[in-house]
C-alpha positions in Angstrom: 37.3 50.3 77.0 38.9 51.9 73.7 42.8 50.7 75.4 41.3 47.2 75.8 39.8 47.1 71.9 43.1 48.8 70.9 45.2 46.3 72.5 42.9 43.5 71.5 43.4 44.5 67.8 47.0 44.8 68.0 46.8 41.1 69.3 44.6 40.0 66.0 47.3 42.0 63.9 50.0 40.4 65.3 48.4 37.2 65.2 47.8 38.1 61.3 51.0 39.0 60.0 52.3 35.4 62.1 49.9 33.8 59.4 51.4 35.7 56.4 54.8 34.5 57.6 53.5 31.0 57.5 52.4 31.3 54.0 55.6 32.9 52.8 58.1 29.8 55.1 55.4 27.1 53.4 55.5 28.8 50.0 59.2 28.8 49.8 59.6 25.3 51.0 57.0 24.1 48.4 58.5 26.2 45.8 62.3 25.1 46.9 62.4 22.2 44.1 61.4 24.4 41.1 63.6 27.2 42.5 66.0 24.6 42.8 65.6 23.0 39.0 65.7 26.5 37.5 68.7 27.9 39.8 70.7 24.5 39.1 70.0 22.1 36.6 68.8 24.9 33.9 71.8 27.0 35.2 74.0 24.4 34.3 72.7 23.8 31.1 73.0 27.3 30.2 76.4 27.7 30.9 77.7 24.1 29.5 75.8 25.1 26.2 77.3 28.3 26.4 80.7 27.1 26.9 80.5 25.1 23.8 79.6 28.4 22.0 83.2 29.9 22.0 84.9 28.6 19.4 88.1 30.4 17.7 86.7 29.6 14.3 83.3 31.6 15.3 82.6 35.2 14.8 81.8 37.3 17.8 78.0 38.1 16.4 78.2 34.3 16.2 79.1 33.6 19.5 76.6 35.9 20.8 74.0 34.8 19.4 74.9 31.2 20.2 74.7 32.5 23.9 72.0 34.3 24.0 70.2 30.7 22.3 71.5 28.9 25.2 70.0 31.3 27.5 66.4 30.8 26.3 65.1 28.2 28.5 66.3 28.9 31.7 64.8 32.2 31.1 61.6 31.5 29.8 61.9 29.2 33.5 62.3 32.4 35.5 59.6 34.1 33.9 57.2 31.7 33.8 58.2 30.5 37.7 57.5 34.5 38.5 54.5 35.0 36.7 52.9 31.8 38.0 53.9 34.0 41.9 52.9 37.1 40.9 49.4 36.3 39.9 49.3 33.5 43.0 50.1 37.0 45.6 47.5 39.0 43.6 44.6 36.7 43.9 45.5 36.7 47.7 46.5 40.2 48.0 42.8 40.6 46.0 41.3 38.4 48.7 43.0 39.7 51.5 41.4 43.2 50.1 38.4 41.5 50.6 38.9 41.1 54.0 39.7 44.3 54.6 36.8 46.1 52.9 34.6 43.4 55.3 36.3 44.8 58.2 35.8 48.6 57.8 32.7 48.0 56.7 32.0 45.8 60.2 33.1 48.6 62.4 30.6 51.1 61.5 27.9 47.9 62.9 29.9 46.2 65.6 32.5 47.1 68.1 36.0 47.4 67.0 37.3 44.3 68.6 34.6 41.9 67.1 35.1 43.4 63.5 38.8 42.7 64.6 38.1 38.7 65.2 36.0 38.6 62.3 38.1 40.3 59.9 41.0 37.9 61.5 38.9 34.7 60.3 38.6 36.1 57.1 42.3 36.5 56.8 42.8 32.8 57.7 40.2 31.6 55.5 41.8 33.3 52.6 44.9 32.0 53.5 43.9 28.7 53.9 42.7 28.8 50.1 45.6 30.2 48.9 47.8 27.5 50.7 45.7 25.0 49.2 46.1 26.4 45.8 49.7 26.1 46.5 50.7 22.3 45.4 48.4 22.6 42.6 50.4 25.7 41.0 53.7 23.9 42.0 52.6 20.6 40.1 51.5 22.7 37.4 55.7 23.9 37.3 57.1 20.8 37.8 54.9 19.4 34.8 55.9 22.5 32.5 59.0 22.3 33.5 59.6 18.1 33.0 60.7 17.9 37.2 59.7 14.3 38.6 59.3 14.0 42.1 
């Protein structure tokens, strides 16, 4: 009985981290246009502006400083673009917790591989929220960042 609930479990793991990889392949192909406005057009802004900063007639401390200027949006982009992910992974890693707590907790009451399929319906429910949190976040960096569809 324990290498049928063992094997059972394994099955809802597998079929777990299948689900995280889904979220990470739809995550980057929703992201792929802001990645792709802050890896491109920004970049190329940066580095026309910065090309325009090298002038014989310039100091060095000049120059610098006219760099480092041009450099200021497409890294206020970046950080923006990874503080708006790193607080989308911790309210699902928090979620995700949530699940986990519910399924240690379930094992003391129920059998292993019924905590297992319910801890696995938690998981997808929590991803399914944060996948549905994910255009919203998106259109919220396409707006700060002036990108029209």
């Amino acid at each position: 009985m324990d290498h049928i609930a063992a094997a059972e479990e394994q099955i809802v793991t597998e079929r777990i981290r299948r689900k995280l990889e889904e979220v990470n392949v739809s995550a980057q192909s929703q992201l792929s246009p802001v990645q792709d406005h802050i890896n491109f057009t920004l970049q190329q802004a940066y580095f026309k502006c910065a090309y325009e900063c090298f002038d014989r007639s310039r100091k060095q401390e000049e120059i610098a400083n006219c760099v480092e200027h041009c450099s200021v949006p497409v890294v206020k982009s970046q950080q923006y673009f990874e503080g708006e992910m790193a607080q989308f992974q911790e309210r699902m890693n928090r979620s995700l917790m949530v699940c986990q707590d519910k399924f240690e907790s379930s094992k003391l009451h129920k059998n292993r591989a019924d905590a297992a399929k319910d801890m696995e319906g938690c998981v997808n429910q929590s991803i399914e929220e944060s996948l549905n949190t994910l255009p919203h976040i998106v259109q919220r960096m396409k707006t700060a960042f002036s990108i029209r569809d």
